[in-house]
C-alpha positions in Angstrom: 17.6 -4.7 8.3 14.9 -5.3 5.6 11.1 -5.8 7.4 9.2 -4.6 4.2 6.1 -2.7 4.7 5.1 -1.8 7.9 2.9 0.2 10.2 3.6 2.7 13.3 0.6 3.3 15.4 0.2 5.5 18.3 -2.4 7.2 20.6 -2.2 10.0 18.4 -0.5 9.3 15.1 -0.5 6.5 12.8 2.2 6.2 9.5 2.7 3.4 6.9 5.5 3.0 5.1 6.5 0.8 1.6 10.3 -1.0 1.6 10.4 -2.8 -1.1 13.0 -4.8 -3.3 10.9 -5.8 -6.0 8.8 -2.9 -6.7 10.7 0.1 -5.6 8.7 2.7 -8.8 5.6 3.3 -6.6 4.6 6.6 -4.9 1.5 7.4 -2.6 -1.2 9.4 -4.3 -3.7 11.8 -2.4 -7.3 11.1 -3.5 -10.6 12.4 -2.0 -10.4 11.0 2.0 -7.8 8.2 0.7 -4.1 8.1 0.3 -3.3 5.5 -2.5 -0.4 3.9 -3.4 0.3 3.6 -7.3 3.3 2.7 -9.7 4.7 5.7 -10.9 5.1 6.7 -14.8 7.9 4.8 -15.2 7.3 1.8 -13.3 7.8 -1.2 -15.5 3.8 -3.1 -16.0 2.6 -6.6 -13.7 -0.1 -7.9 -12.7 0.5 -8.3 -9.2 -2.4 -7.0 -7.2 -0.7 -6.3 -4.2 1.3 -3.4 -5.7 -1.8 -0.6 -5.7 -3.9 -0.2 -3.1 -5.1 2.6 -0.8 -3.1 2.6 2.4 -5.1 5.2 4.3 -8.5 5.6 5.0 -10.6 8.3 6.4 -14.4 7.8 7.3 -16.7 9.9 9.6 -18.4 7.7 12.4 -20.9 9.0 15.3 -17.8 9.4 17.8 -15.6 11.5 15.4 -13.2 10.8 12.0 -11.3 7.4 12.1 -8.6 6.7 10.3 -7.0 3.2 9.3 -3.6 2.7 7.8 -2.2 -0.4 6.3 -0.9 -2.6 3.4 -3.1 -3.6 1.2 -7.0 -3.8 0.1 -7.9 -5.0 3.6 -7.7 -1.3 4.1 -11.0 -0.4 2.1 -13.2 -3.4 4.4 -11.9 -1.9 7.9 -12.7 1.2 6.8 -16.3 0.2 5.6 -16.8 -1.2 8.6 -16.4 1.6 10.8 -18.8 3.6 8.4 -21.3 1.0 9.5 -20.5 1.8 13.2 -18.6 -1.9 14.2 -15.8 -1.1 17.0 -12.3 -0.1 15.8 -11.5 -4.0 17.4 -13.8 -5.9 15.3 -13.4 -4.0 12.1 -10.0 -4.4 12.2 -9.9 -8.4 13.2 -12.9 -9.5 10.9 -11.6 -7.7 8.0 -7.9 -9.2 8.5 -8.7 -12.7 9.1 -11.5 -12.9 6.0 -8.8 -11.3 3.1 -5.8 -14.0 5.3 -2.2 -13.1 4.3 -1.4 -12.3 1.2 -1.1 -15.6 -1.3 2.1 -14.6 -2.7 5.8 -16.5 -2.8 6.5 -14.9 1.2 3.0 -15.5 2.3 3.4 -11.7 3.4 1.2 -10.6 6.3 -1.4 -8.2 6.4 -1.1 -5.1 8.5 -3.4 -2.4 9.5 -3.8 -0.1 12.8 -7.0 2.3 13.4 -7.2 5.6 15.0 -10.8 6.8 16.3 -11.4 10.1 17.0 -13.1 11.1 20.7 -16.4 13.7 19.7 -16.7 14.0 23.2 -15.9 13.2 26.9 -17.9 10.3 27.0 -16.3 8.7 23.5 -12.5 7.9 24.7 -10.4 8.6 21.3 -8.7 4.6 20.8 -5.7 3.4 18.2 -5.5 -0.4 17.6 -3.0 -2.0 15.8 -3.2 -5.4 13.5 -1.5 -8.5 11.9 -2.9 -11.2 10.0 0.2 -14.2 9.2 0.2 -17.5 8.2 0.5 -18.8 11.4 -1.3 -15.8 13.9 -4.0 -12.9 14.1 -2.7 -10.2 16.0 -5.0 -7.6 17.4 -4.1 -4.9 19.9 -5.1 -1.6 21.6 -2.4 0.7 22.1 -1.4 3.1 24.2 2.5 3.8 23.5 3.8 4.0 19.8 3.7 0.1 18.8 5.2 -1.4 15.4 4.7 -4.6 13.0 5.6 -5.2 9.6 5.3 -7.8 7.4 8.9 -9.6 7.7 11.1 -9.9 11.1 8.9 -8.0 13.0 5.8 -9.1 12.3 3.9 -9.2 15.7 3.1 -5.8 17.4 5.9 -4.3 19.4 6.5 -1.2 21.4 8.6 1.4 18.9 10.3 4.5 20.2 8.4 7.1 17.6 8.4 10.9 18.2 6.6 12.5 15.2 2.7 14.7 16.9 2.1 15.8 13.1 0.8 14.2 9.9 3.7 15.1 8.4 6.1 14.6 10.9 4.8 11.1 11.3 5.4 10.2 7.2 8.8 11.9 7.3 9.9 10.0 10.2 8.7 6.8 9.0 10.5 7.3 5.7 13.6 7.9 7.2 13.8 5.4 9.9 16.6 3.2 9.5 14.8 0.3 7.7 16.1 -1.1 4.0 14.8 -0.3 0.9 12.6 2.8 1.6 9.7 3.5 -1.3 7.1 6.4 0.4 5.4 6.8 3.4 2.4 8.3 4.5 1.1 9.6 8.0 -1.9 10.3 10.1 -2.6 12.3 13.2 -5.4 13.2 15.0 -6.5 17.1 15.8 -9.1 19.3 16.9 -10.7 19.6 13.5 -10.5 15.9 12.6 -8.0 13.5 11.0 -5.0 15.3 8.9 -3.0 13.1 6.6 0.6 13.5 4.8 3.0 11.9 2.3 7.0 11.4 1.3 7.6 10.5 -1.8 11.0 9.2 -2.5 12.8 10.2 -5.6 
């Protein structure tokens, strides 16, 4: 089954992961508190914007590091946003439903999910998980492992996902039996803070 980009998000880890038919020559980059996915060397040029983009996020906040995970440039706004202290909810549903879906020929959802780290006992650690579509915004807390991606299953759904590590979490999300894998990245939370890894495909 093809689904195309999609999300994992759990109480504890988070992953992202590209499928894609028509621009398989991309790889995730790390940068300074980003992950960023970019065409690699021999990745033929266009002038789609919806090929590079950062896909994870880390910011500090008052409660402890967030992280968000997700598809597109929608990434960079949720993430500002919880800089500026909103709630992992409304960061994640203002920023999805001012970018919309994406205006290309599949009028391909957004996705995005949120982890928020707990500083303390009276800051609960909370993961959300999003979908903006032509037709729906889709906003969720979580507390099981729940997917959505941008074609078939693209409204949140309770996912079967064992990975407790960063890089657990991007390995299993690459090799999930989904079409067309690209690169995947993954997110976990731990004592010290937010971790983050990547698979590369060759």
């Amino acid at each position: 089954m093809y689904v195309g980009r999609f999300v994992v998000v759990g109480p504890q880890v988070a992953a992202y992961r590209v499928s894609s038919r028509s621009f398989p020559n991309r790889r995730i980059v790390e940068r300074e508190n980003a992950l960023t996915v970019a065409p690699t060397e021999d990745a033929p040029e266009t002038d789609n914007p919806y090929v590079s983009y950062n896909c994870v996020r880390t910011v500090e906040r008052d409660a402890g590091e967030a992280a968000v995970v997700g598809n597109g440039s929608h990434v960079d706004p949720i993430t500002e946003k919880l800089g500026l202290g909103y709630p992992a909810r409304d960061a994640l549903a203002e920023s999805l439903l001012a970018l919309d879906y994406e205006k290309d020929d599949y009028d391909t959802p957004r996705i995005a999910g949120i982890l928020t780290g707990g500083a303390d006992d009276d800051t609960a650690a909370t993961a959300y998980v999003g979908t903006v579509r032509r037709d729906a915004l889709l906003v969720r807390e979580v507390a099981e492992p729940t997917l959505v991606a941008t074609y078939e299953k693209d409204a949140p759904e309770a996912f079967e996902f064992a990975a407790e590590t960063a890089a657990d979490a991007a390995r299993e999300a690459y090799d999930l039996d989904f079409e067309h894998s690209v690169c995947a990245a993954g997110v976990a939370r731990t004592d010290d803070g937010v971790e983050t890894a990547v698979v590369n495909g060759n």
